[in-house]
mmCIF file of the N, C-alpha and C atoms, coordinates in Angstrom:
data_MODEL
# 
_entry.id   MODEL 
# 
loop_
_atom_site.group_PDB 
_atom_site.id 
_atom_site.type_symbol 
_atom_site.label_atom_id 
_atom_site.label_alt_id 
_atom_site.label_comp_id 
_atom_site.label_asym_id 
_atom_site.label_entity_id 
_atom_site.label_seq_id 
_atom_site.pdbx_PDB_ins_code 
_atom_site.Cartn_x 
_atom_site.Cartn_y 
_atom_site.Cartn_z 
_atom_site.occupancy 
_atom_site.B_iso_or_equiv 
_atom_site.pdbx_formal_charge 
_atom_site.auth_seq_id 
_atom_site.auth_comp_id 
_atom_site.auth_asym_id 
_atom_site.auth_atom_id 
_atom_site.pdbx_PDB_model_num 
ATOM 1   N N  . UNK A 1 1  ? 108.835 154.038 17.770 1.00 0.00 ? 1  UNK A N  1 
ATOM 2   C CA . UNK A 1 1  ? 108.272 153.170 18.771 1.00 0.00 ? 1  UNK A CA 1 
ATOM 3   C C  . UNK A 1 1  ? 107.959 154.028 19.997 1.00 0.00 ? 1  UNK A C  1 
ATOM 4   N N  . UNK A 1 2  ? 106.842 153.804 20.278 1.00 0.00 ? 2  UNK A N  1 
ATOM 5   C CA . UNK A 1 2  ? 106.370 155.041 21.560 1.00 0.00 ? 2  UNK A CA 1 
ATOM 6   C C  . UNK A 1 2  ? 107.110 154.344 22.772 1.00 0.00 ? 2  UNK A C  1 
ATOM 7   N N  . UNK A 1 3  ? 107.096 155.098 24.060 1.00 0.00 ? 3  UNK A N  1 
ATOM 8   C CA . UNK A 1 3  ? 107.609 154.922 24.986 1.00 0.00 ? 3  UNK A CA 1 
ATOM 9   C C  . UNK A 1 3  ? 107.307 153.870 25.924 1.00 0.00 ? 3  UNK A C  1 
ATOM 10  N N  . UNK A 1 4  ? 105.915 153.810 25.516 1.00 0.00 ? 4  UNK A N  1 
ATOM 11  C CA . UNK A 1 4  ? 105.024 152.798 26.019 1.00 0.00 ? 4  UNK A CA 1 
ATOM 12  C C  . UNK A 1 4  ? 105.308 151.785 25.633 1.00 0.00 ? 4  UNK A C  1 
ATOM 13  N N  . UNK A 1 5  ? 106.142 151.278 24.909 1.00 0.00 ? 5  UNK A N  1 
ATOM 14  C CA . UNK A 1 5  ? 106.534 149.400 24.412 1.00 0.00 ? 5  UNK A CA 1 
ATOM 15  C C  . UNK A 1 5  ? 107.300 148.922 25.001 1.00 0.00 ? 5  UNK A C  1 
ATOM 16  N N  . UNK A 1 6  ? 106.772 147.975 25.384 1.00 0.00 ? 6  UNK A N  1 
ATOM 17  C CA . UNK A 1 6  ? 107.909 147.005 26.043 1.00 0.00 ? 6  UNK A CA 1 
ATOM 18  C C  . UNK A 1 6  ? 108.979 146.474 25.050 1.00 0.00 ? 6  UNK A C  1 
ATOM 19  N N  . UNK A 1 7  ? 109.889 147.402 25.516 1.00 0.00 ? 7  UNK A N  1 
ATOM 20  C CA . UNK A 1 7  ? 111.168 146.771 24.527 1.00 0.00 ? 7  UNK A CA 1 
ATOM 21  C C  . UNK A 1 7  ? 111.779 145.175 24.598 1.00 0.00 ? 7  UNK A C  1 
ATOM 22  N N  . UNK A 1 8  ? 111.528 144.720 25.465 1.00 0.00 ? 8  UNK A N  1 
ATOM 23  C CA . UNK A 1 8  ? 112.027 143.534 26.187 1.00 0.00 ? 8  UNK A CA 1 
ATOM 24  C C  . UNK A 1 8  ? 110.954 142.579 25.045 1.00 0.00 ? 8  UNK A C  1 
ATOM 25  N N  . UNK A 1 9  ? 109.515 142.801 25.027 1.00 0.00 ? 9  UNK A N  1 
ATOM 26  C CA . UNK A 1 9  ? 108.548 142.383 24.261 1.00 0.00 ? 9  UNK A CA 1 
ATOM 27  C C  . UNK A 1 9  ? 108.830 142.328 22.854 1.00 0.00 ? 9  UNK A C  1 
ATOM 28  N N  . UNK A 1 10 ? 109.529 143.271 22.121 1.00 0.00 ? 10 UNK A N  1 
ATOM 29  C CA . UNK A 1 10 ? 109.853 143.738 20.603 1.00 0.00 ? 10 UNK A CA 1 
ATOM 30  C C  . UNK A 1 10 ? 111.100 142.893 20.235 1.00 0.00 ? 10 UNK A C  1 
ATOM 31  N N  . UNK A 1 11 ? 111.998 143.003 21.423 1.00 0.00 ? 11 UNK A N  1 
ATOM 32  C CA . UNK A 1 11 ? 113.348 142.377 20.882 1.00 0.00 ? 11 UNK A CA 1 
ATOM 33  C C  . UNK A 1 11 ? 113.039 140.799 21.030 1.00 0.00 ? 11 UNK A C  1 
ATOM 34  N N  . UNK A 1 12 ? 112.142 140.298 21.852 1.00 0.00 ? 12 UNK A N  1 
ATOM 35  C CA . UNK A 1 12 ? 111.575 138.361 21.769 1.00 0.00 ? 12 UNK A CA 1 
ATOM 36  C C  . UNK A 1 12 ? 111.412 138.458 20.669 1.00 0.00 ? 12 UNK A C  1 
ATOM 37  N N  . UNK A 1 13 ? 109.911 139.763 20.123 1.00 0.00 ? 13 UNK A N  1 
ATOM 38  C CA . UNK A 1 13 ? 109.536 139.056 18.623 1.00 0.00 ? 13 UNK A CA 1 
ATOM 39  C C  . UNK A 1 13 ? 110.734 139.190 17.336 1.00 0.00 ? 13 UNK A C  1 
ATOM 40  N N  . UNK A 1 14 ? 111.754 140.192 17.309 1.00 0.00 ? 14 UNK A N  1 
ATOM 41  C CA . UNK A 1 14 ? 112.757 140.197 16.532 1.00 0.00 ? 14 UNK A CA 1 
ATOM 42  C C  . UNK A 1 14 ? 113.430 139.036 16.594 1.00 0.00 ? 14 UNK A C  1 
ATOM 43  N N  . UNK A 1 15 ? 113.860 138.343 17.924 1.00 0.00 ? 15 UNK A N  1 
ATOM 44  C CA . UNK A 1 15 ? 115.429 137.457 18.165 1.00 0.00 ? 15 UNK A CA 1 
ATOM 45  C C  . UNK A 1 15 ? 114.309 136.124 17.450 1.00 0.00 ? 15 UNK A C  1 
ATOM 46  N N  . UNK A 1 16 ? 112.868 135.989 17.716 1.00 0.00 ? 16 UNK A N  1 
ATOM 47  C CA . UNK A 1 16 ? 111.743 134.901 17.150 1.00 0.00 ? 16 UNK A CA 1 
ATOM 48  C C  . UNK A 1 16 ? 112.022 134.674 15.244 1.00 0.00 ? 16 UNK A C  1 
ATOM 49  N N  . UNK A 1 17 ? 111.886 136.060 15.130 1.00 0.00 ? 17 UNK A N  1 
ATOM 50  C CA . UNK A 1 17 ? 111.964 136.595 13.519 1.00 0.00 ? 17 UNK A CA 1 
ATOM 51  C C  . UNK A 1 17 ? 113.178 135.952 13.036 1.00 0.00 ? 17 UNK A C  1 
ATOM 52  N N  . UNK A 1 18 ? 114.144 136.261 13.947 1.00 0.00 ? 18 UNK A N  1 
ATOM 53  C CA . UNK A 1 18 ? 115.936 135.954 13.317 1.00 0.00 ? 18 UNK A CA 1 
ATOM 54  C C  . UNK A 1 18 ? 116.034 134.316 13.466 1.00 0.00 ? 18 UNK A C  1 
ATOM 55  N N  . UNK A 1 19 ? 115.633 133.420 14.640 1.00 0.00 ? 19 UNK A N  1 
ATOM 56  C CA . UNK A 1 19 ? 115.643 132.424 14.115 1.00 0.00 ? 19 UNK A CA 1 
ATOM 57  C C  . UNK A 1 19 ? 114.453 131.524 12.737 1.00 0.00 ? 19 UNK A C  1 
ATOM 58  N N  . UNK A 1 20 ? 113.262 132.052 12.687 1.00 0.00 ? 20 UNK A N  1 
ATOM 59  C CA . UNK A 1 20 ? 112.653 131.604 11.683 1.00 0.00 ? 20 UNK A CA 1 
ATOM 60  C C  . UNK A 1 20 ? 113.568 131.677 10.595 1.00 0.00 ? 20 UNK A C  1 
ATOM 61  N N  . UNK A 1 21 ? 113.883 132.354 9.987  1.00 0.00 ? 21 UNK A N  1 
ATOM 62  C CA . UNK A 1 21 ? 114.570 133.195 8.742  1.00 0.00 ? 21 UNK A CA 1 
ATOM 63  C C  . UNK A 1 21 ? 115.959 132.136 8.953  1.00 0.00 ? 21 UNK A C  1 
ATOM 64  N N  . UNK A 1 22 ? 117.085 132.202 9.931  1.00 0.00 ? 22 UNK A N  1 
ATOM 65  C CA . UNK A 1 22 ? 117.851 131.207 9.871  1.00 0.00 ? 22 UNK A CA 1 
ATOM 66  C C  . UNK A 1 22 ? 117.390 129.777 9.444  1.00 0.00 ? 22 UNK A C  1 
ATOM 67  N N  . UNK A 1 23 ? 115.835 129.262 9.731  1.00 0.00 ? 23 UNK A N  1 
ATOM 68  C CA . UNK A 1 23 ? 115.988 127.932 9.561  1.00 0.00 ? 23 UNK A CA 1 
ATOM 69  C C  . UNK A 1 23 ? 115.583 127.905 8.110  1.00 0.00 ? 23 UNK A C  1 
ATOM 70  N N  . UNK A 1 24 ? 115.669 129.369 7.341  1.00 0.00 ? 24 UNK A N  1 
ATOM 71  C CA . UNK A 1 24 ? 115.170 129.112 5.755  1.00 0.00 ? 24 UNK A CA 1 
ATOM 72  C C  . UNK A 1 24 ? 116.272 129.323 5.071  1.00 0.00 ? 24 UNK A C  1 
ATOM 73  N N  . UNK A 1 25 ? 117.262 129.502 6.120  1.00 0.00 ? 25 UNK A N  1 
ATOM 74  C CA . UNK A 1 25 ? 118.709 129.716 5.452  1.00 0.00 ? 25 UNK A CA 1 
ATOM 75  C C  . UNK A 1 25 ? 118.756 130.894 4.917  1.00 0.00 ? 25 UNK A C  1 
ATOM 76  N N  . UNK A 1 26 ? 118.348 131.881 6.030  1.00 0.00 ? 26 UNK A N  1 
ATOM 77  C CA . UNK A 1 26 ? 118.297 133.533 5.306  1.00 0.00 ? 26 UNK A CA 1 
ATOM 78  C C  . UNK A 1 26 ? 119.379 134.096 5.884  1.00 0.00 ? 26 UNK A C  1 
ATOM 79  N N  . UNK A 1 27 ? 120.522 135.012 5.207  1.00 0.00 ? 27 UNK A N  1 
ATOM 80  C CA . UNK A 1 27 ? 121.772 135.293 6.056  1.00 0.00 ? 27 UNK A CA 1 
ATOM 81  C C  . UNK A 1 27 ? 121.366 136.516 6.510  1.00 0.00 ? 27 UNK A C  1 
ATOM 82  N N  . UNK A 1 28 ? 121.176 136.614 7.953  1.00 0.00 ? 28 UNK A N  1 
ATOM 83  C CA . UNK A 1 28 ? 120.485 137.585 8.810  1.00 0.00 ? 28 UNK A CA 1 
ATOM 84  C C  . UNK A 1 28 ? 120.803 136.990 10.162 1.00 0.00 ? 28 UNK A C  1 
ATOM 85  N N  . UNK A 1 29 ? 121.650 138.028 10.909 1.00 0.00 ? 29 UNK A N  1 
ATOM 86  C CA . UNK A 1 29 ? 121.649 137.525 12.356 1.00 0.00 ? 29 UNK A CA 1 
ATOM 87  C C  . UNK A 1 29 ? 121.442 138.888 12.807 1.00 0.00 ? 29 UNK A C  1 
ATOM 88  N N  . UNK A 1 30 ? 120.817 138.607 14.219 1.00 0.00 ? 30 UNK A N  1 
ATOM 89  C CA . UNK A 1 30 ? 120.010 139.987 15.256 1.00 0.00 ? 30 UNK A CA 1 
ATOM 90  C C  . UNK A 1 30 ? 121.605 140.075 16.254 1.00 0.00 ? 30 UNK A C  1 
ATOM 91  N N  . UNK A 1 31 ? 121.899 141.272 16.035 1.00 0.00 ? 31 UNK A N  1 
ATOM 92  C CA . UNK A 1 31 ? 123.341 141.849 16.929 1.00 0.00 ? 31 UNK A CA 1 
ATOM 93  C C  . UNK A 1 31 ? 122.715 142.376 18.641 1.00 0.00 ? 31 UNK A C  1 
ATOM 94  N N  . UNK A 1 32 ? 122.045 143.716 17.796 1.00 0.00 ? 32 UNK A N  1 
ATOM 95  C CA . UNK A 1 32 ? 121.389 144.125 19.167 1.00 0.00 ? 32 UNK A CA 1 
ATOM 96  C C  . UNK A 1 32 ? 120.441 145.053 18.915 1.00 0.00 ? 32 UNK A C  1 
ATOM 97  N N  . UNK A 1 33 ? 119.695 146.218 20.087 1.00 0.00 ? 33 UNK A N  1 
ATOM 98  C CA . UNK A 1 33 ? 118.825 146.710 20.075 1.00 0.00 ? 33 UNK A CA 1 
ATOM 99  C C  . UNK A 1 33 ? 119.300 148.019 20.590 1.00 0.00 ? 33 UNK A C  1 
ATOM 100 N N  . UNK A 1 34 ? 119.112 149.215 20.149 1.00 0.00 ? 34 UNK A N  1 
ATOM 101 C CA . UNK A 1 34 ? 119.301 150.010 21.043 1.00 0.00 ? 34 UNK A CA 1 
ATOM 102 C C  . UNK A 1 34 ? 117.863 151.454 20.835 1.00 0.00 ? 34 UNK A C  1 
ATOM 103 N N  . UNK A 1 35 ? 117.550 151.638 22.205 1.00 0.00 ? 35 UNK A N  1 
ATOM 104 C CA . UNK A 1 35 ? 116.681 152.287 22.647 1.00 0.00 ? 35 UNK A CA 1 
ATOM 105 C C  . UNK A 1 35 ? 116.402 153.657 23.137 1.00 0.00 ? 35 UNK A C  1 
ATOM 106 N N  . UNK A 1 36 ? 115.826 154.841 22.700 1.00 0.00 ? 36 UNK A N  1 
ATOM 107 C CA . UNK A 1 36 ? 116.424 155.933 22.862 1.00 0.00 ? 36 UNK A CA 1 
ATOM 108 C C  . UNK A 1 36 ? 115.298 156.337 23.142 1.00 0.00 ? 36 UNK A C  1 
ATOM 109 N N  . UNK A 1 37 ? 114.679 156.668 24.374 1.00 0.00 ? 37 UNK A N  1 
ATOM 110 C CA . UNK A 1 37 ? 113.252 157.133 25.330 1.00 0.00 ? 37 UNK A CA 1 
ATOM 111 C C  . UNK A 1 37 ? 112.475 158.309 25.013 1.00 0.00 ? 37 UNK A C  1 
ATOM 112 N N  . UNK A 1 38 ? 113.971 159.129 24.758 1.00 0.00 ? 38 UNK A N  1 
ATOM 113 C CA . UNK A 1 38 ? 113.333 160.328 24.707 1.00 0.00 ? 38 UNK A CA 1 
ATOM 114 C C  . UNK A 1 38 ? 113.062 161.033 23.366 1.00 0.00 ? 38 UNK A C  1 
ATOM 115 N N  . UNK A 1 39 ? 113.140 160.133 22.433 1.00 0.00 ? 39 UNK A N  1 
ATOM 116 C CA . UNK A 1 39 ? 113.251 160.598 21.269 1.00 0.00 ? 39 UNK A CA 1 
ATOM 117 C C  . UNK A 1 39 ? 111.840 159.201 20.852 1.00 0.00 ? 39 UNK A C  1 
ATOM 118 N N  . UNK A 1 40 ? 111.583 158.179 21.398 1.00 0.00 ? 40 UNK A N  1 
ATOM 119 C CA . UNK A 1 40 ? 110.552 157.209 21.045 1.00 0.00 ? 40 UNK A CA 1 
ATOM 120 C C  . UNK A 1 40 ? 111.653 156.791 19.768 1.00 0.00 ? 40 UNK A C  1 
ATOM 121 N N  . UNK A 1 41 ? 112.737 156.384 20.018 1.00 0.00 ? 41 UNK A N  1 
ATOM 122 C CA . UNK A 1 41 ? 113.493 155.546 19.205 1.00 0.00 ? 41 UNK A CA 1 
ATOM 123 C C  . UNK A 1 41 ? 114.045 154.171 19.189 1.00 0.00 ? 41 UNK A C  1 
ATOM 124 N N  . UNK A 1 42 ? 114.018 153.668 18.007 1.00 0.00 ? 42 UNK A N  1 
ATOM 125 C CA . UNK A 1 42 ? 114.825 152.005 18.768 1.00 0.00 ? 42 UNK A CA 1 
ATOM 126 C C  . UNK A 1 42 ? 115.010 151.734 17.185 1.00 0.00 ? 42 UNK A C  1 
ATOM 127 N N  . UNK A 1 43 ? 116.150 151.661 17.214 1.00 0.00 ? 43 UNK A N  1 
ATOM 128 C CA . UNK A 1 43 ? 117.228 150.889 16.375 1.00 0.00 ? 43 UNK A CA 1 
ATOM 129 C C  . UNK A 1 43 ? 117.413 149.118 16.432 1.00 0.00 ? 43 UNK A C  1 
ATOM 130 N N  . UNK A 1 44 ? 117.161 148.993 15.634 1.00 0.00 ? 44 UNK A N  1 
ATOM 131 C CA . UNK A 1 44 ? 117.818 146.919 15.384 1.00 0.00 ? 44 UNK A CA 1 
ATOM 132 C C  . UNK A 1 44 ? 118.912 147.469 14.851 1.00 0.00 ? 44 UNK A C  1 
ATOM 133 N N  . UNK A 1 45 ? 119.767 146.495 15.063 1.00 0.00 ? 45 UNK A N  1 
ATOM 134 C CA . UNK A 1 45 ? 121.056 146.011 14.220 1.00 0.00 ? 45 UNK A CA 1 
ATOM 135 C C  . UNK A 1 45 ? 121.094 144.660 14.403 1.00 0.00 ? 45 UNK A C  1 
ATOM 136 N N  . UNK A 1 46 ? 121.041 144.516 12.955 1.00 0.00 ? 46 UNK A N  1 
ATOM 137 C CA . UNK A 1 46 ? 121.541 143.231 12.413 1.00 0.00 ? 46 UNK A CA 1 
ATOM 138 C C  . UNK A 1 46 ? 122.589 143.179 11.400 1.00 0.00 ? 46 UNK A C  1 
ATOM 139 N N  . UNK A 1 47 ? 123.567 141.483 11.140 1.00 0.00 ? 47 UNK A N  1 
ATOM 140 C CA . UNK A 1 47 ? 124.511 141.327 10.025 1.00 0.00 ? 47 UNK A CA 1 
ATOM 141 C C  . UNK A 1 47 ? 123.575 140.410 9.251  1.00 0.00 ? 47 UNK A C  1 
ATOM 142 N N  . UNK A 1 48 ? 122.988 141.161 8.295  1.00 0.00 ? 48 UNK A N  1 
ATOM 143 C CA . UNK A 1 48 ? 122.414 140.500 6.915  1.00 0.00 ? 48 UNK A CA 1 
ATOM 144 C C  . UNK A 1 48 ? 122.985 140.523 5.336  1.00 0.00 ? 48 UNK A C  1 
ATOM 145 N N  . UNK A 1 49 ? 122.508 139.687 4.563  1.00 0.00 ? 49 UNK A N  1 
ATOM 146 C CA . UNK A 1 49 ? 123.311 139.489 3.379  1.00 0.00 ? 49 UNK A CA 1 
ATOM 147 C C  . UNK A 1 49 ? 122.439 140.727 2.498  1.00 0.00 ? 49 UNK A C  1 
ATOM 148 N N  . UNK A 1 50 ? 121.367 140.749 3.287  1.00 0.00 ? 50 UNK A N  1 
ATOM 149 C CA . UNK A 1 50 ? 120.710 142.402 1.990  1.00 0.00 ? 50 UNK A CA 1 
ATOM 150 C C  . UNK A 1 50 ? 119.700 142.990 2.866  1.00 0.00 ? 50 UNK A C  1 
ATOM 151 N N  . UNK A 1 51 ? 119.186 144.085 2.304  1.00 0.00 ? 51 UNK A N  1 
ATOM 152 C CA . UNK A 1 51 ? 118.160 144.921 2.829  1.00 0.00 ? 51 UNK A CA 1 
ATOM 153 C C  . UNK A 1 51 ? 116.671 144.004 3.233  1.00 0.00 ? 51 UNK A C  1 
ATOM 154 N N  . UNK A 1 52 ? 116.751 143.343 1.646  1.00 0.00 ? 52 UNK A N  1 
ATOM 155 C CA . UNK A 1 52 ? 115.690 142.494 1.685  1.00 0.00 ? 52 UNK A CA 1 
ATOM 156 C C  . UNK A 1 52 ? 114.939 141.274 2.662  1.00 0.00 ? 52 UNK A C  1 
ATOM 157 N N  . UNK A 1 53 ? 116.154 141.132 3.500  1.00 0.00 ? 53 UNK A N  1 
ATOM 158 C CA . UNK A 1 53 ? 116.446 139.490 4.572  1.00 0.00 ? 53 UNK A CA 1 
ATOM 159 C C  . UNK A 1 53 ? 116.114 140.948 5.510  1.00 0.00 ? 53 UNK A C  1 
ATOM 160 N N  . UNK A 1 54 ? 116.545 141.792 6.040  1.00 0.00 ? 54 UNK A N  1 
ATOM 161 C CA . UNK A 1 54 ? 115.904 142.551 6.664  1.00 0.00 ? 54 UNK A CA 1 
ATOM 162 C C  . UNK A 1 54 ? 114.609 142.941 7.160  1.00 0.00 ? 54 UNK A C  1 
ATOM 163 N N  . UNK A 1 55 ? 113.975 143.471 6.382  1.00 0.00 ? 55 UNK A N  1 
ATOM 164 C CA . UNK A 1 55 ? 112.645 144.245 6.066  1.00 0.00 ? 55 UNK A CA 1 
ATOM 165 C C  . UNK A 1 55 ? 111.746 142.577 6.121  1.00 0.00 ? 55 UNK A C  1 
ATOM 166 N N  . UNK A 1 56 ? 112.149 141.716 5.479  1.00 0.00 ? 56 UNK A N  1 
ATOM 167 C CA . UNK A 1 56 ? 111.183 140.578 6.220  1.00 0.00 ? 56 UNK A CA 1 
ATOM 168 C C  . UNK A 1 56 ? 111.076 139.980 7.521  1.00 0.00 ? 56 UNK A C  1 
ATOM 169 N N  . UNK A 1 57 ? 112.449 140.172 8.319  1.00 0.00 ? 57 UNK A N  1 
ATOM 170 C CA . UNK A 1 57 ? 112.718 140.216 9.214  1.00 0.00 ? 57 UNK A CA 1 
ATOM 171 C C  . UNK A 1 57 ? 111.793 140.938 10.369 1.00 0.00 ? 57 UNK A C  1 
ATOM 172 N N  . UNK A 1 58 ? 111.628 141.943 10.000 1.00 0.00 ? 58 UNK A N  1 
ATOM 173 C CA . UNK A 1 58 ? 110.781 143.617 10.483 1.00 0.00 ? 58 UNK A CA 1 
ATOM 174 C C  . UNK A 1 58 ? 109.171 143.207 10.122 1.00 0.00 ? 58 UNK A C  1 
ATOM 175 N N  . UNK A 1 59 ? 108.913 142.495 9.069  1.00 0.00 ? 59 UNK A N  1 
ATOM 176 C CA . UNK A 1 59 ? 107.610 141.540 8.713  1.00 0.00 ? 59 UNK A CA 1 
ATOM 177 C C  . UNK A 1 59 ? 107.328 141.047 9.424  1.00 0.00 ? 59 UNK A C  1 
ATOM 178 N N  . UNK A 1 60 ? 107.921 140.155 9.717  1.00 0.00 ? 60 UNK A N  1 
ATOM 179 C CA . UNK A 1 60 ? 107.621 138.438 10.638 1.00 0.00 ? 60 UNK A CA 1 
ATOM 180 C C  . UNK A 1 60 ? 107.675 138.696 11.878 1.00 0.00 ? 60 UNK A C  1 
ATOM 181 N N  . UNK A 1 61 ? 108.373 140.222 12.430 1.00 0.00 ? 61 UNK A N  1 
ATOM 182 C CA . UNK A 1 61 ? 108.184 140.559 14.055 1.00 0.00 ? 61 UNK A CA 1 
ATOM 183 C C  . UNK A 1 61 ? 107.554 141.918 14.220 1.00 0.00 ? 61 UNK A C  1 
ATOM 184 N N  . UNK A 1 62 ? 106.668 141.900 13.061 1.00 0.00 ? 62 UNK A N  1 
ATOM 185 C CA . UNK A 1 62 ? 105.337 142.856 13.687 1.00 0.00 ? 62 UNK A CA 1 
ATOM 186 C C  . UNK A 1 62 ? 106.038 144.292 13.748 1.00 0.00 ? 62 UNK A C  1 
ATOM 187 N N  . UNK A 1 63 ? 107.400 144.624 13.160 1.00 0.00 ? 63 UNK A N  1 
ATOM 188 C CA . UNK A 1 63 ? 107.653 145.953 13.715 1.00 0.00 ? 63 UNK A CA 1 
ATOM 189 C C  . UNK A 1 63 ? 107.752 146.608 12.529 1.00 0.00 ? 63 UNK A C  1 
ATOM 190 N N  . UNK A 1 64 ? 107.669 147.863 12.662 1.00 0.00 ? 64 UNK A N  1 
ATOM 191 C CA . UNK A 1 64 ? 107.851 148.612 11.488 1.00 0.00 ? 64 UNK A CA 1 
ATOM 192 C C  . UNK A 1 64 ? 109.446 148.793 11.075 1.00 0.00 ? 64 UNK A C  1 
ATOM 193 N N  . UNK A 1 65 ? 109.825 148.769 9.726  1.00 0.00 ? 65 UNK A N  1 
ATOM 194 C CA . UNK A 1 65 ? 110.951 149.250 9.467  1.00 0.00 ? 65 UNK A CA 1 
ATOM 195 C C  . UNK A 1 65 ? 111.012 150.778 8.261  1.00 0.00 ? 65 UNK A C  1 
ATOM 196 N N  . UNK A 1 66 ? 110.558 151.917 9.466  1.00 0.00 ? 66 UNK A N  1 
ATOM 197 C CA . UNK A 1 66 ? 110.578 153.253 8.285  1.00 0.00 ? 66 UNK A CA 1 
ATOM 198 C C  . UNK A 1 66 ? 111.809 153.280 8.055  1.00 0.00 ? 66 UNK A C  1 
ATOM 199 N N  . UNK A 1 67 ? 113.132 152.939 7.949  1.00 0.00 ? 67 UNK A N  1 
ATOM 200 C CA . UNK A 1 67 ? 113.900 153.034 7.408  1.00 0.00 ? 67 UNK A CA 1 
ATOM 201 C C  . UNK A 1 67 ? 115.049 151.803 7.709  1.00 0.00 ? 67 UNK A C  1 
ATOM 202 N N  . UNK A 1 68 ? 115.651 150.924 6.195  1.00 0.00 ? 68 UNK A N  1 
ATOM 203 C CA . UNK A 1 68 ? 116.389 150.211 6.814  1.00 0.00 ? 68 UNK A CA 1 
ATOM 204 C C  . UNK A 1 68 ? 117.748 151.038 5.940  1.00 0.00 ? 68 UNK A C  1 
ATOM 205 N N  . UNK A 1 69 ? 118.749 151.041 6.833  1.00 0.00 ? 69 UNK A N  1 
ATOM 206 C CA . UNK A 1 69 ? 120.054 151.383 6.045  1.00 0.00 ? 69 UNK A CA 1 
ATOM 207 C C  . UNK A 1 69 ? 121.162 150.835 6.423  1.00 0.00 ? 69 UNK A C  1 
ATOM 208 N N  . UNK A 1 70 ? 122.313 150.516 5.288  1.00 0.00 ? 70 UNK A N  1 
ATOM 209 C CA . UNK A 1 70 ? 123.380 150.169 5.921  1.00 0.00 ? 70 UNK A CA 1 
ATOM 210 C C  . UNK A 1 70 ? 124.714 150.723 6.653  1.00 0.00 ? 70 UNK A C  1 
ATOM 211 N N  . UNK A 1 71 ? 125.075 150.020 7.574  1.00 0.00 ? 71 UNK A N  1 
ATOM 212 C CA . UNK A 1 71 ? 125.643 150.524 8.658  1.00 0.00 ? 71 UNK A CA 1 
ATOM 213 C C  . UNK A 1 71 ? 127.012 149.728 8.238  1.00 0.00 ? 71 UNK A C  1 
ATOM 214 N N  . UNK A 1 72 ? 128.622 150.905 8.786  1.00 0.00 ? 72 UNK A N  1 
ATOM 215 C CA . UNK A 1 72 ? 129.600 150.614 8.361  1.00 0.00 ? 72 UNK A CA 1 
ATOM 216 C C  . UNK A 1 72 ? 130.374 150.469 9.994  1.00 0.00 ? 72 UNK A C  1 
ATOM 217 N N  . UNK A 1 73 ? 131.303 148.911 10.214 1.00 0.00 ? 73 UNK A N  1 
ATOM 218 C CA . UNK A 1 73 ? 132.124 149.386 10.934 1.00 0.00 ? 73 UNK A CA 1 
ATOM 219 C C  . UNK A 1 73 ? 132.474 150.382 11.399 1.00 0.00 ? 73 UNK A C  1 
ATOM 220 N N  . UNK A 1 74 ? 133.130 150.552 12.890 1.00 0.00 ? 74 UNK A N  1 
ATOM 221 C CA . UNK A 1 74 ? 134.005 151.845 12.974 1.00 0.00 ? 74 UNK A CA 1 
ATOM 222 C C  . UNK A 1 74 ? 135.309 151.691 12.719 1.00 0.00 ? 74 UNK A C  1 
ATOM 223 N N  . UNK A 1 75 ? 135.928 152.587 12.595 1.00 0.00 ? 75 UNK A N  1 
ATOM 224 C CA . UNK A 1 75 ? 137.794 151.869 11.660 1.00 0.00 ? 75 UNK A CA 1 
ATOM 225 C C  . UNK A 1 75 ? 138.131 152.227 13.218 1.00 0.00 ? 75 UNK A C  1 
ATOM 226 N N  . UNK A 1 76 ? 138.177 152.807 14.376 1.00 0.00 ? 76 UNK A N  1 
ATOM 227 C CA . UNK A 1 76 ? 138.814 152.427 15.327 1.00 0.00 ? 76 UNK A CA 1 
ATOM 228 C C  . UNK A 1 76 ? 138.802 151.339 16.451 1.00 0.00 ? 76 UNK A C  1 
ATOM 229 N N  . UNK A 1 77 ? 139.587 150.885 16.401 1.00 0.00 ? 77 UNK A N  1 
ATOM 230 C CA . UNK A 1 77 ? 139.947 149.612 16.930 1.00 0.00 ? 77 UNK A CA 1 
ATOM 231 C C  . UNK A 1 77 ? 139.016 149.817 18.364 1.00 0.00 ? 77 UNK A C  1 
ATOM 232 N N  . UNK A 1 78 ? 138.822 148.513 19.016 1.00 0.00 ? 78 UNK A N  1 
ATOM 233 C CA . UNK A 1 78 ? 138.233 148.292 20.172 1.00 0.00 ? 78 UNK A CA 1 
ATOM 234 C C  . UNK A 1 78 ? 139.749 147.905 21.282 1.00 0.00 ? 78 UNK A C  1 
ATOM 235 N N  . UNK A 1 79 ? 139.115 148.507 22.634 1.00 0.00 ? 79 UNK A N  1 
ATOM 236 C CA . UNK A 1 79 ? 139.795 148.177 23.427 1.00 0.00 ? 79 UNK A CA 1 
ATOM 237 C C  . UNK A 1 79 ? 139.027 147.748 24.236 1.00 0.00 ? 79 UNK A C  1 
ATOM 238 N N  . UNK A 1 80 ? 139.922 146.753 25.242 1.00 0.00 ? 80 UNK A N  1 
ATOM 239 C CA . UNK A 1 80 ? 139.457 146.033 26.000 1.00 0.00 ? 80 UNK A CA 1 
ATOM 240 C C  . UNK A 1 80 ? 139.126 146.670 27.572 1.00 0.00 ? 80 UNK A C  1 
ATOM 241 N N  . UNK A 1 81 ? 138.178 146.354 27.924 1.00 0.00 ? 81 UNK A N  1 
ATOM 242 C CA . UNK A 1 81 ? 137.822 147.069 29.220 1.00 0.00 ? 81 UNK A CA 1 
ATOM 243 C C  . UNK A 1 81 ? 138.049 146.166 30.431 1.00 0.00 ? 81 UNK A C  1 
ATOM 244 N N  . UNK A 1 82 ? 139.109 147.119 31.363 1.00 0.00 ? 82 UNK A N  1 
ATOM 245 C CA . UNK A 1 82 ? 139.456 146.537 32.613 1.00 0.00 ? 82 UNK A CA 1 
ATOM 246 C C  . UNK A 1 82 ? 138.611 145.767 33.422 1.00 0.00 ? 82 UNK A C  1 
# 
């Protein structure tokens, strides 16, 4: 994603994408976005039931998905911030 996109613009049409797909009863929810400038990067994360609920996902909001893969917990625990 070039630098030039309004990310704010990409993540409407994704969070748009994630509810369509919920009302077809697709198990796919949008977590978050993260954006990396200098590299023209941007990551989705979502909790979906397959690759497939994905990549239509990435369909229905106009974005490309050159690569979808799955992503594992981290095994260390979260702490809470003061």
């Amino acid at each position: 994603m070039p630098a030039t996109v309004d990310v704010a613009e990409v993540e409407s049409r994704v969070r748009a994408a994630t509810a369509q797909l919920a009302e077809s009863d697709a198990e796919v929810r949008y977590l978050r976005s993260i954006f990396v400038p200098d590299d023209e990067l941007c990551m989705h994360l979502f909790d979906a039931a397959s690759k497939e609920a994905v990549s239509e996902l990435a369909r229905r909001a106009g974005i490309s998905a050159d690569r979808i893969a799955e992503a594992a917990p981290s095994a260390i625990p979260r702490t809470e911030e003061p």
